[in-house]
C-alpha positions in Angstrom: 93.4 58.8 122.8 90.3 60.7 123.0 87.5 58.9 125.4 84.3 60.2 127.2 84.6 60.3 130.9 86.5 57.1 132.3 88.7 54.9 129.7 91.5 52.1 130.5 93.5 50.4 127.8 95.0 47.3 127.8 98.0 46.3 125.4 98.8 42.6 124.5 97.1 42.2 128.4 98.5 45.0 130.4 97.4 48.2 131.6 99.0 50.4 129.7 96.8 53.7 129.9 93.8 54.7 132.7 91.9 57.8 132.7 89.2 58.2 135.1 88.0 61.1 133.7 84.5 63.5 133.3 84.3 65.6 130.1 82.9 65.1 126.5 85.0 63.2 124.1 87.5 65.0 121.9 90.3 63.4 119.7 93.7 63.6 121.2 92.8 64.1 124.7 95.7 62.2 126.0 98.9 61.3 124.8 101.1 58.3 126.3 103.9 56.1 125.5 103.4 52.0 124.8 105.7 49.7 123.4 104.3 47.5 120.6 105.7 44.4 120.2 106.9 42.7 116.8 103.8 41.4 114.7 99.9 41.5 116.1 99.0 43.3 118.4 95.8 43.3 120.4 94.7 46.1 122.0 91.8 46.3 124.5 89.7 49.2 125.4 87.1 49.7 128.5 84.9 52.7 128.7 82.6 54.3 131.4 80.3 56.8 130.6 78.4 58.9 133.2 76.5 61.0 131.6 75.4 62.6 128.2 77.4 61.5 125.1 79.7 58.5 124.4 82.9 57.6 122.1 86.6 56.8 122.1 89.2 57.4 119.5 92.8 55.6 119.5 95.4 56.9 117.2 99.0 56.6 116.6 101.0 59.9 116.8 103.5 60.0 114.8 105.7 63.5 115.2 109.6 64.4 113.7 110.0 66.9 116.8 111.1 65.4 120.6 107.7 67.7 121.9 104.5 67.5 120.8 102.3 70.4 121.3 98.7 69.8 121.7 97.4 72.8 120.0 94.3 70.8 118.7 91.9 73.3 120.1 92.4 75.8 118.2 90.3 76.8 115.5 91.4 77.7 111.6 91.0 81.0 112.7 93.4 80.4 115.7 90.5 80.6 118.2 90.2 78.8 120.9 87.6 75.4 121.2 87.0 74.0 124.4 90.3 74.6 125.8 91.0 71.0 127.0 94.2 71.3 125.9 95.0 74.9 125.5 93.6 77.9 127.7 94.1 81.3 126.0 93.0 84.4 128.3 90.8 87.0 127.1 91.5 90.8 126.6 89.6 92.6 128.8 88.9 96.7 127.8 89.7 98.7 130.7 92.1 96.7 132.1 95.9 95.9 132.0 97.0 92.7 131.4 99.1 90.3 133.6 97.9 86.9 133.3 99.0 83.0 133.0 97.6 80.8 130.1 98.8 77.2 129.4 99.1 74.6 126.8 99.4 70.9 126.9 103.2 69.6 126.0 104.1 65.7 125.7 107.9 64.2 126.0 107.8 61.9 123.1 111.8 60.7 123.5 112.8 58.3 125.7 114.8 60.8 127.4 113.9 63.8 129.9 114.1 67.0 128.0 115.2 69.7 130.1 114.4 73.8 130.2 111.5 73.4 127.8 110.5 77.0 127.2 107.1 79.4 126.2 107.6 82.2 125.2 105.2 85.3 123.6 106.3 87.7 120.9 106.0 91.0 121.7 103.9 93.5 119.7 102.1 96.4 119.6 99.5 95.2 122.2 101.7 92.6 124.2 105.0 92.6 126.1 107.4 89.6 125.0 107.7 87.2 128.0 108.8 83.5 128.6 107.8 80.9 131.0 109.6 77.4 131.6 109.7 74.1 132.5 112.5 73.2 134.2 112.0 68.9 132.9 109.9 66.8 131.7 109.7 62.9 131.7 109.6 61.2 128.6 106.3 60.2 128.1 104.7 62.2 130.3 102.7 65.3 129.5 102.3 68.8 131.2 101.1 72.1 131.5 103.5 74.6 129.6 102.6 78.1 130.8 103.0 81.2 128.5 102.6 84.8 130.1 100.5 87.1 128.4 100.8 90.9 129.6 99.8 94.5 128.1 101.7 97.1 127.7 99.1 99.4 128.9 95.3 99.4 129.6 93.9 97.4 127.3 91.9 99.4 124.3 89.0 98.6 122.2 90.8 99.2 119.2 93.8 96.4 120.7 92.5 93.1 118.8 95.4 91.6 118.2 97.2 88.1 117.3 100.2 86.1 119.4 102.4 84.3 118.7 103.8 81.4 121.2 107.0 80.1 120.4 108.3 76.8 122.3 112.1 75.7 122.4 113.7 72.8 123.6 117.3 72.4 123.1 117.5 73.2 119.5 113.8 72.7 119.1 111.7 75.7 117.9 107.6 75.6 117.3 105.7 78.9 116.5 102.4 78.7 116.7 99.9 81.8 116.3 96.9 82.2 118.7 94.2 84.8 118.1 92.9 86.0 122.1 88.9 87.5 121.8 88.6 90.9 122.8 85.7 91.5 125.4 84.1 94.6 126.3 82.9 96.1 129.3 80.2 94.0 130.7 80.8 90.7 128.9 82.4 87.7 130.6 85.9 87.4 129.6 88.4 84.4 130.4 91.6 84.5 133.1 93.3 82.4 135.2 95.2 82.4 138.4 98.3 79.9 139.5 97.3 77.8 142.4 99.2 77.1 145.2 98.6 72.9 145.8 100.2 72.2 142.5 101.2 75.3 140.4 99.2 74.7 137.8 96.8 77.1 135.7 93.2 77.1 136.6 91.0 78.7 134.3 88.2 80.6 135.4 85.8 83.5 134.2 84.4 86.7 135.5 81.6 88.6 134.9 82.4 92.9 136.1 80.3 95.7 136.0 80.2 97.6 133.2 82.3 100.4 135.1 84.8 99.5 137.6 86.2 102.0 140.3 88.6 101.1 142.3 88.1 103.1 145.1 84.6 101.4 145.3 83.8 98.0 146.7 82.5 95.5 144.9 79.8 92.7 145.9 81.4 88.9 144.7 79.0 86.6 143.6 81.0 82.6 142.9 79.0 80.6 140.3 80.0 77.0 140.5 79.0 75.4 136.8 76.5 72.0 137.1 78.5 68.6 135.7 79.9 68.8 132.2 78.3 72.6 131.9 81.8 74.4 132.2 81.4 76.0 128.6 78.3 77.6 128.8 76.6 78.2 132.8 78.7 81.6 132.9 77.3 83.2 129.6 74.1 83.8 130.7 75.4 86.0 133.8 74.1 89.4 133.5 76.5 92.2 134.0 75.7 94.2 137.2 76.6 97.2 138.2 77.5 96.3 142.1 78.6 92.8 141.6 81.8 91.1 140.5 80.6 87.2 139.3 83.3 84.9 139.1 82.6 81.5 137.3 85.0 78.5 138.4 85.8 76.2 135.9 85.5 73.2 139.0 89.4 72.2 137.3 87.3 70.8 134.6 84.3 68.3 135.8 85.3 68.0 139.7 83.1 67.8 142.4 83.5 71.0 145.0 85.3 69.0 147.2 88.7 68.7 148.2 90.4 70.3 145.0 87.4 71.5 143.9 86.6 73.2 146.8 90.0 74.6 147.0 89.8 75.7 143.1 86.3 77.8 144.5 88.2 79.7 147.3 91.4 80.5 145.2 89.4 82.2 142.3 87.9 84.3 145.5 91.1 85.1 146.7 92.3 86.0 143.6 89.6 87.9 143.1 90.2 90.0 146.1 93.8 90.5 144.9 92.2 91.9 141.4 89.4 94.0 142.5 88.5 95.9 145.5 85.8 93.3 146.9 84.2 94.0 150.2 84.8 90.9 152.6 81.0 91.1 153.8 79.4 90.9 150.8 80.7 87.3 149.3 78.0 85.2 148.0 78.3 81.8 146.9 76.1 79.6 144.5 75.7 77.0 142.3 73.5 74.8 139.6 73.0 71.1 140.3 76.8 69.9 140.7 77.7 73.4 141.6 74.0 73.4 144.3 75.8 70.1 146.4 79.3 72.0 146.2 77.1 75.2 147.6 75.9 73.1 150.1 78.9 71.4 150.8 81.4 74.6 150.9 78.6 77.4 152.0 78.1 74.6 155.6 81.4 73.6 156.3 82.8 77.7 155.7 79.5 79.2 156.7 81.7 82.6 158.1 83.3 83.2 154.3 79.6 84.1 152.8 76.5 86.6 153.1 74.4 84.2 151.3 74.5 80.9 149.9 71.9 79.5 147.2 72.4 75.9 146.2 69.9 75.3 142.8 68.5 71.9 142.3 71.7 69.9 144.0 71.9 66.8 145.7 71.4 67.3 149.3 73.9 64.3 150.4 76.5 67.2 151.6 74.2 68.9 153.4 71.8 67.5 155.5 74.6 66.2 157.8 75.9 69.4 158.6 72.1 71.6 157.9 72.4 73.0 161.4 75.6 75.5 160.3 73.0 77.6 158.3 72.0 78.8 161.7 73.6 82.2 160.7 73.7 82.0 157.0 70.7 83.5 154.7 69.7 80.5 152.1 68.2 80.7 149.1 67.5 77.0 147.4 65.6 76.8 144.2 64.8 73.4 142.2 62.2 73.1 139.5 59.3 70.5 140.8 59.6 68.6 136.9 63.6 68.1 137.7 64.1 64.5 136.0 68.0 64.4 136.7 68.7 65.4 140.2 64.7 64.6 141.9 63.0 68.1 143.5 62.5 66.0 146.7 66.3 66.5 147.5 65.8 70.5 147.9 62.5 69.6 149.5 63.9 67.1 151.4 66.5 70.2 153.1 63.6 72.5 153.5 62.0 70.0 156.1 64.8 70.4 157.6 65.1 73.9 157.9 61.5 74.0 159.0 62.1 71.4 162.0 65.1 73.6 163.1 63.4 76.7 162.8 65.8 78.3 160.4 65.1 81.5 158.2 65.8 80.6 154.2 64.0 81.3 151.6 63.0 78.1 148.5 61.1 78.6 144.9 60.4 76.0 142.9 59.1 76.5 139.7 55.9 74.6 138.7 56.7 73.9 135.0 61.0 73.6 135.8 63.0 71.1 135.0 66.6 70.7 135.5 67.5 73.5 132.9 65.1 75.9 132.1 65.9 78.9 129.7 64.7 82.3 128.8 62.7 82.4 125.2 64.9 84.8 123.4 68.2 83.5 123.1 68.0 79.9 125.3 69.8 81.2 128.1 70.6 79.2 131.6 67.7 81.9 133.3 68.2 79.4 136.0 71.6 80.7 136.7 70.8 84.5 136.3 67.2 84.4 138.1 66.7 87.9 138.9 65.2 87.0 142.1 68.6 86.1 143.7 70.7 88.2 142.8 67.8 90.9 144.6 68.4 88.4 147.9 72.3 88.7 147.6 71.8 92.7 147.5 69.7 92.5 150.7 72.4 90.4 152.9 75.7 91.3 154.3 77.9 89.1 156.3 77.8 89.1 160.1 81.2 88.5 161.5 80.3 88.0 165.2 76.6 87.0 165.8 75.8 86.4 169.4 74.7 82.7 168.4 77.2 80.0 166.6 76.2 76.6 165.6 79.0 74.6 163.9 78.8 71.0 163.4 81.8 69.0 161.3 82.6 65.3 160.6 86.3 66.3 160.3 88.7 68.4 162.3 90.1 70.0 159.2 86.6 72.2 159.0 86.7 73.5 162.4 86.0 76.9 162.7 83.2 79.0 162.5 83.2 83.0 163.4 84.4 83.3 166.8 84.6 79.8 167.4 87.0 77.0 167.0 87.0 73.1 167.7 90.2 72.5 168.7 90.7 68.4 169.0 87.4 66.1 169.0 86.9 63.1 171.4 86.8 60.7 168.6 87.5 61.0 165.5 85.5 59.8 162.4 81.9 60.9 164.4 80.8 64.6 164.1 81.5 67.3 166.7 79.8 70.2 167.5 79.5 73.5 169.5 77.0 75.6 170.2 78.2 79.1 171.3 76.0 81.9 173.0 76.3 85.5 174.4 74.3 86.0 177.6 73.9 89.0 179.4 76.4 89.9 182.1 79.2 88.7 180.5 78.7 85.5 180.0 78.8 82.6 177.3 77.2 79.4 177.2 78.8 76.7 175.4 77.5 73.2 174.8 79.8 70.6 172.8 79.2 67.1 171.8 82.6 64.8 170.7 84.7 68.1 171.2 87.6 67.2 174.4 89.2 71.5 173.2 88.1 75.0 171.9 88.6 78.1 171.5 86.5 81.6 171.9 87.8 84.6 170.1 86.1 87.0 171.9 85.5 90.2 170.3 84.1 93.9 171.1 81.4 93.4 169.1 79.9 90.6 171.5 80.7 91.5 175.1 82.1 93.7 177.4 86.2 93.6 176.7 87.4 95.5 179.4 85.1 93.5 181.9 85.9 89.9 183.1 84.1 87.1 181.3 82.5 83.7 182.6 82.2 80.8 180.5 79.8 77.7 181.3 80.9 74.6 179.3 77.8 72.1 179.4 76.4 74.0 182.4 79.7 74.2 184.7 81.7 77.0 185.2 84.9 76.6 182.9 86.8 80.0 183.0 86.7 83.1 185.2 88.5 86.0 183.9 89.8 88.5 181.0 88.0 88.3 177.4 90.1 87.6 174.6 91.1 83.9 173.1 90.3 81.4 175.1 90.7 78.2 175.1 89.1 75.4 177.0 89.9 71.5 177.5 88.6 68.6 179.5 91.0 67.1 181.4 89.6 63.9 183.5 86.1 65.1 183.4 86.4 68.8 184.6 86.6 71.7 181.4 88.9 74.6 182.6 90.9 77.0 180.3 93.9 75.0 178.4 96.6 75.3 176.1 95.7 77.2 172.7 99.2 74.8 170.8 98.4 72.0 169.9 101.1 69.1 171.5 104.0 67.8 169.3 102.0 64.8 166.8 98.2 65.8 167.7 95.9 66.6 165.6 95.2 70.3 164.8 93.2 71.8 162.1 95.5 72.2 159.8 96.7 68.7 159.9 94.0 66.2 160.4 94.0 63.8 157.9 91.8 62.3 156.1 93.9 60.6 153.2 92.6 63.2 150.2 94.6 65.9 152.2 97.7 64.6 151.2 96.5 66.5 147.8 95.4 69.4 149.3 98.8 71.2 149.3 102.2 70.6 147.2 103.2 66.6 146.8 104.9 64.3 145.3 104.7 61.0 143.9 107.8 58.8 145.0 108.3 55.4 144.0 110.4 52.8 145.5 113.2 51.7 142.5 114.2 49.0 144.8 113.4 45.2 145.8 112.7 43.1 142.7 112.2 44.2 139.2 108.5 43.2 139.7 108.1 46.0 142.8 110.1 48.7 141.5 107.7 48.2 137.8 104.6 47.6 140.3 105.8 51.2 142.4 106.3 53.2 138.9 103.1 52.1 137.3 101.4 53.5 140.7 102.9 56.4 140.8 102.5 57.3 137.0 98.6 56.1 137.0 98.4 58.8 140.0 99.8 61.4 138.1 98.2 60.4 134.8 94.8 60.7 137.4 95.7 64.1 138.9 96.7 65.7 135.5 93.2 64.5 133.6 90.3 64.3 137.0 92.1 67.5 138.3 93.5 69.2 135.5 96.3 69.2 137.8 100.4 69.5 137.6 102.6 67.1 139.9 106.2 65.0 139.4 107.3 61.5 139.7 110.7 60.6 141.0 112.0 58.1 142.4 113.4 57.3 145.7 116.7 58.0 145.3 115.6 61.2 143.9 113.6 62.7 147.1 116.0 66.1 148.1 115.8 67.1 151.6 114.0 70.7 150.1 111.3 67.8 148.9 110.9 66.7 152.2 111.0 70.3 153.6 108.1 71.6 151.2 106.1 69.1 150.1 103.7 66.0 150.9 105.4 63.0 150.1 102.8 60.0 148.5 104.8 57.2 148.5 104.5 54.1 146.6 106.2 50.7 147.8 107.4 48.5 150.9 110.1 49.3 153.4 112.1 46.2 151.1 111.4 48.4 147.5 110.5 52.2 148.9 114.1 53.5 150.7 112.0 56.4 152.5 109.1 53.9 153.5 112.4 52.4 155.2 113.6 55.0 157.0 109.9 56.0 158.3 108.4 52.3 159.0 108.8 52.4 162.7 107.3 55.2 163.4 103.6 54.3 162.0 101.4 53.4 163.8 100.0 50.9 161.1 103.0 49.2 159.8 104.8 46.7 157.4 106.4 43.5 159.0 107.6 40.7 157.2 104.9 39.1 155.7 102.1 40.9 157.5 101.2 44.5 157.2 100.0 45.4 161.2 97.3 47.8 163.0 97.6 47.1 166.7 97.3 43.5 168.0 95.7 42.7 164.1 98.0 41.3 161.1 97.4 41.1 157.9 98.7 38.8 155.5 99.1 37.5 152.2 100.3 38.7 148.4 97.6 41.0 147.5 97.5 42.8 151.1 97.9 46.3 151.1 98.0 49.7 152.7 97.0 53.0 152.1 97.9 55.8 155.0 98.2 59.3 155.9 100.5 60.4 158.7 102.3 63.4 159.4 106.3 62.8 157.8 108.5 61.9 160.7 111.3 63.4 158.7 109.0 66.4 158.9 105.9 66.5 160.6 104.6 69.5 159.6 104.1 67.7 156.1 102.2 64.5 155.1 103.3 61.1 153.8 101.2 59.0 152.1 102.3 55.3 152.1 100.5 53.1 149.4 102.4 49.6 148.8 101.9 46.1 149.6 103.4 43.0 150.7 104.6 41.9 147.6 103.8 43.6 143.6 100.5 42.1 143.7 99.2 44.7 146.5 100.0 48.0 144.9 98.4 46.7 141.3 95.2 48.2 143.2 95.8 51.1 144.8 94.6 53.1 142.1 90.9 51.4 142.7 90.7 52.0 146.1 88.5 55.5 145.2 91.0 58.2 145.2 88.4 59.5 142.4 86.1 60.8 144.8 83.8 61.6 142.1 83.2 57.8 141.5 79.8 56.1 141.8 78.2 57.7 145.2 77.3 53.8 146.7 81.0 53.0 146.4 82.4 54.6 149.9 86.2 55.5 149.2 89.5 55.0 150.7 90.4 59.6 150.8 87.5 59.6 153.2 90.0 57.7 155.9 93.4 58.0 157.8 94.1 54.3 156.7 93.0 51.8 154.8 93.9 47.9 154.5 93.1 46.1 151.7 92.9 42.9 149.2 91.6 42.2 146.1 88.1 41.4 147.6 87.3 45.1 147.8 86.2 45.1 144.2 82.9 45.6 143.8 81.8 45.7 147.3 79.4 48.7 148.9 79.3 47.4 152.1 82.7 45.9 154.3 84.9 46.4 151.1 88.2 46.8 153.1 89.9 44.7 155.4 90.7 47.3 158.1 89.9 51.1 157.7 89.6 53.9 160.2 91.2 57.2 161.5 93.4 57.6 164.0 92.7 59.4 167.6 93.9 63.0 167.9 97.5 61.7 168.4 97.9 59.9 165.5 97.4 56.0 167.0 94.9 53.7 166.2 91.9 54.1 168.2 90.6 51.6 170.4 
C-alpha cells in the first residue's frame, strides 16, 4: 500500500490495515498480511490528507522468497530516492567511516523467520560487516540495519559501489547500492542508533570546510518544517565555526515526545563525533521545526545559547514564554505568511514586550511562508545570514544570578541551577523563580511546587561562606552552600530530603501516558480469555506497532503474555493490552492500581464504570518493577480495546482534538468519537504518589 498521510483499510468489513501517517505518497509504502476469502472480495479504503498532495495505491505482492526487501527507493543507478524505505549514508571526504544505515524487510510466511542477516561486501573502500535480526513475525516488517565502515579516511578519489547481501536460512538477496560521495563543505547523510527503540534515525550535517579536532566547534540544530525533510538542509551554508546538524524529525513528527528526543540524540551524537563546545549550542527551526524550537528551546532553556523559532505556531510557547528569561531569541515570520498566520510570532513578541524580555523579531514585508534566494530557489529562510551573525554573538550562561522556570509537567523540571522536585498538584503548571542577592543570600518564590532543589555553584555566591535561603519571604535554610533541597511540610518550608520516597513522583518518572514511549517498551497482549479478547488484544497491539513503525519511523516487538521474560520486565516499559481475565501480567499487577478492573466495572476511587465498550488507558510505574512503566489499555469485554488506537496516541492529530498521552489515565467509551470538548468518561493524573487526586 502506498497512501498520503493517514490511510485505514477495511477487508470484507474489518480493519485489516491503519496507518496514521504524514509523508507524500509513494507506492509500496507498507506491506501487510490479509486473508482473502474464496470468491468477491470487497475492499474499503479511507484516506486523510493533511496537507499538500493526495493518492493511494493498493497492490498485491506477490514474491517466491520468505523476505521481501523493500529496495523500491533506489534509483536505476542504485541511488537513493527519498529513502522511505531504505537510508544509505553518505561518504564524507576527510572522514573515516563507522556508521549504521537500514532497509525495510517484511516476513511474508506464516512463520517467524529467525537470524535474518545484512551484511556488506568488503572492497577497496569498505570493510565487510554484518548486522542481524535476531526474529521477525510473519507479517510484520522491520528495520534491517547494514554497517557501513572505511577502511581508512575517506578519499576523493573513493566513489565506490556496495553491495548488501541478506540471508535467511538458506535465503540469499544481493542487491548493489551506489552511496554519493560529498566533499568538504557540502551536507552529507548519517545516522545514529537511538536509545528508546534501537532503531536508525537518519539525520544530516552540514561541517566546515576544515575540521580540527583540537578546535571547538559551534552546533547549530535545524529542525525541517512539515513534509520538508528532503530539502530545508540543502540550503545550509557551510561555515567555518559551525557544525549544522539537520534532524530528519523521524520522518514528519512533531518535536515532541519522540521528536523531541530524535533533536537531542543527533546533539549528543554530535558531541560524540566532533569536538562541540557545550556553550555554544544553538537550536532553530522553520514553521513545524519554529513550534518544536519553541517547545524544546522553553522547556530545556539551559541546553542552548540561542533559540530562533521561524514562522511557528506559538501554541507551545506562550504557556511557558517566561523561561526565555535567560535565553537570547531570535523569531522571524514573513508578514504575507498564508499557512501558519504572522500574528502567531507577533502574538509571542507581545509577550516578550509585557515581560520585559530581550529578543530580537524580523519580519519581512514581502515574506511568505517560504521565501527563496533568486539564483538557485533556495530555502534563504533557513540560511538568513542575519542569524547565524546572532548565534556567533551568544554563548551559553550556565549559572545566571536570575532563573525563571515554569513547566506543566514534572518530567521538565530543571533549569540551570534549579530543580522542581514534586509539584502540589499535578496537571496545573509550577514554577520557581530563583535569585542571587547580596550577602549570601537567595530568594525563591514558587507557585504549585511542595520541593526543590538549589545547586549552588562558585560562580553565584560565596562557597566557603554560609548561605540563607527565603522561600516566599520566610527563612527556609541557614547554613553550608551546595545542593539543597527544600520541602513544605504542614505549611513551614525548611531543607528536606533530596530522594525522592519509594512510588512518588520524580523527574524522571512522571507520567504522562506518551512516556511509556519515551524509553525501550514493549507491546504485550493478553492470549487469554475468549478467542474474541485474545484477537481484540493482538489487533491492539499490532495497530501500535504498525503506528510506531510508520508515525515514528520506529522499531518495537509484540509478544504475547506468556512470552514477557523477567529481563523484559527488568529493561523495558511494558504497554499492555487486555483485562486481568485475557492479559496474565494485567493479573498479576491489578491490585496495585490505583484505577482498576473489577468485574464488570472498571474503578477510579468511589466512581465505576461500566458496560461493554468501557475502557482504560494508564500509566503507572510496573509493580514488578517500578523503576519501569506499564501501560495498561483493555476493556471490560473485546468491545473496549477495538478503540484504544483512537484515543490520540498520534499526537500529531488534529490540534482541537485534546489526546489521551497528555494524561496519567484515561476512561473511555465509544462516545469519545468526535468530541473536542468532555470526550472521555474520566481522565486525569495522579498526585505525586501515584493515587488519584481528590
Amino acid at each position: 500500500m502506498g497512501g498520503e498521510d493517514q490511510m485505514a483499510i477495511w477487508l470484507n468489513g474489518e480493519l485489516v490495515h491503519l496507518s496514521l501517517a504524514s509523508r507524500y505518497y509513494k507506492p509500496f509504502q507498507e506491506i501487510f498480511p490479509v486473508e482473502f476469502a474464496r470468491g468477491t472480495n470487497r475492499i474499503l479504503v479511507k484516506g486523510g490528507r493533511r496537507c499538500c498532495a493526495w493518492g493511494f495505491s493498493l497492490a498485491i505482492l506477490e514474491s517466491a522468497t520468505k523476505l521481501f526487501v523493500n529496495d523500491t527507493d533506489v534509483t536505476p543507478a542504485g541511488h537513493i530516492g527519498e529513502e522511505q524505505y531504505l537510508f544509505l549514508p553518505d561518504l564524507p571526504i576527510g572522514e573515516r567511516l563507522d556508521v549504521l544505515g537500514s532497509i525495510n524487510v517484511t516476513n511474508l510466511t506464516a512463520r517467524p523467520l529467525e537470524d535474518v542477516r545484512g551484511s556488506v561486501a568488503g572492497n577497496a573502500v569498505l570493510e565487510a560487516t554484518e548486522e542481524a535480526l535476531p526474529s521477525i513475525a510473519p507479517g510484520v516488517t522491520h528495520q534491517l540495519p547494514f554497517r557501513m565502515r572505511s577502511k581508512g579516511v575517506i578519499g576523493p578519489a573513493d566513489s565506490t559501489g556496495l553491495e548488501l547481501i541478506v540471508s535467511v536460512e538458506d535465503e540469499i538477496q544481493r542487491f548493489h547500492f551506489k552511496p554519493r560521495l560529498r566533499a568538504p563543505g557540502e551536507y552529507f547523510a548519517t545516522s545514529y542508533r537511538s536509545k528508546i527503540d534501537g532503531s536508525i534515525q537518519a539525520f544530516r550535517i552540514i561541517a566546515p570546510r576544515q575540521y580540527n579536532p583540537e578546535k571547538s566547534y559551534s552546533l547549530a540544530l535545524n529542525m525541517h518544517g512539515y513534509k520538508a525533510a528532503s530539502g530545508a538542509h540543502e540550503a545550509i551554508s557551510s561555515r567555518p565555526w559551525l557544525f549544522t546538524a539537520a534532524a530528519n524529525a523521524r520522518g514528519e513528527m512533531n518535536y515532541k515526545e519522540a521528536g523531541m528526543w530524535d533533536v537531542l540524540e543527533m546533539m549528543e551524537a554530535m558531541q560524540k563525533r566532533y569536538n562541540i563546545d557545550a556553550e555554544r549550542i544553538y537550536l532553530y527551526g522553520h514553521s513545524m521545526g519554529g513550534r518544536g524550537s519553541w517547545y524544546i528551546g522553553l522547556r530545556k532553556p539551559d541546553l542552548f545559547a540561542a533559540v530562533a523559532p521561524f514562522a511557528g505556531r506559538n501554541s507551545w510557547a506562550l504557556p511557558v514564554l517566561e523561561n526565555a528569561f535567560n535565553l537570547p531569541l531570535f523569531v522571524l515570520h514573513g508578514a504575507k505568511d498564508k499557512v501558519v498566520s504572522v500574528e502567531e510570532s507577533r502574538e509571542v513578541v507581545k509577550q516578550l514586550e509585557g515581560l520585559d524580555y530581550s529578543y530580537r523579531y524580523h519580519e519581512p514585508a514581502d515574506a511568505t511562508h517560504w521565501w527563496w534566494t533568486d539564483a538557485e530557489r533556495q530555502q534563504a529562510c533557513t540560511d538568513d545570514p542575519q542569524l547565524y551573525d546572532y548565534f556567533s554573538r551568544h554563548r551559553l550562561h550556565a549559572y545566571p544570578s536570575t532563573v525563571v522556570y515554569k513547566t506543566e509537567e514534572l518530567r521538565f523540571n530543571k533549569a540551570y541551577w534549579t530543580r522542581i522536585d514534586q509539584f502540589e498538584w499535578h496537571g496545573k503548571p509550577a514554577k520557581i523563580r530563583a535569585a542571587i542577592l547580596p550577602g549570601n543570600k537567595v530568594e525563591v518564590q514558587v507557585e504549585n511546587v511542595s520541593r526543590y532543589t538549589l545547586n549552588l555553584h562558585e560562580n553565584l555566591l560565596n562557597m566557603d561562606a554560609g548561605v540563607v535561603i527565603l522561600t516566599n519571604g520566610t527563612k527556609s535554610y541557614s547554613g553550608a552552600a551546595g545542593a539543597i533541597t527544600i520541602g513544605n511540610s504542614s505549611g513551614t518550608w525548611a531543607e528536606a530530603s533530596a530522594a525522592a520516597a519509594p512510588l512518588e513522583k520524580h523527574g524522571g518518572q512522571a507520567g504522562p501516558i506518551f512516556e511509556a514511549f519515551n524509553s525501550p517498551f514493549l507491546l504485550v497482549y493478553g492470549s487469554g480469555g475468549s478467542q474474541a479478547e485474545a484477537k481484540a488484544n493482538f489487533k491492539q497491539a499490532r495497530l501500535a506497532q504498525i503506528w510506531w513503525q510508520i508515525w515514528a519511523n520506529g522499531e518495537c516487538r509484540v509478544v504475547a503474555d506468556t512470552s514477557v521474560s523477567e529481563i523484559d520486565i527488568a529493561e523495558r516499559n511494558l504497554v499492555l493490552f487486555g483485562n486481568p481475565g485475557s492479559n496474565r501480567l494485567i493479573e498479576r499487577i491489578n491490585g496495585h492500581l490505583p484505577v482498576r478492573f473489577e468485574k464488570n466495572a472498571i474503578v477510579a476511587g468511589r466512581e465505576r464504570f461500566s458496560g461493554p465498550e468501557v475502557a482504560l488507558q494508564m500509566i503507572y510505574p510496573n509493580p514488578l518493577n517500578p523503576e519501569r512503566y506499564v501501560l495498561v489499555g483493555g476493556g471490560l469485554s473485546h468491545e473496549g480495546p477495538a478503540n484504544l488506537h483512537k484515543t490520540g496516541l498520534d499526537i500529531a492529530a488534529p490540534i482541537q482534538f485534546p489526546n489521551s498521552a497528555a494524561y496519567d489515565y484515561v476512561i473511555f467509551d465509544q462516545s469519545f468519537l468526535g468530541k473536542v470538548e468532555d470526550r472521555y468518561l474520566k481522565a486525569g493524573h495522579f498526585n505525586g504518589h501515584w493515587q488519584l487526586q481528590d
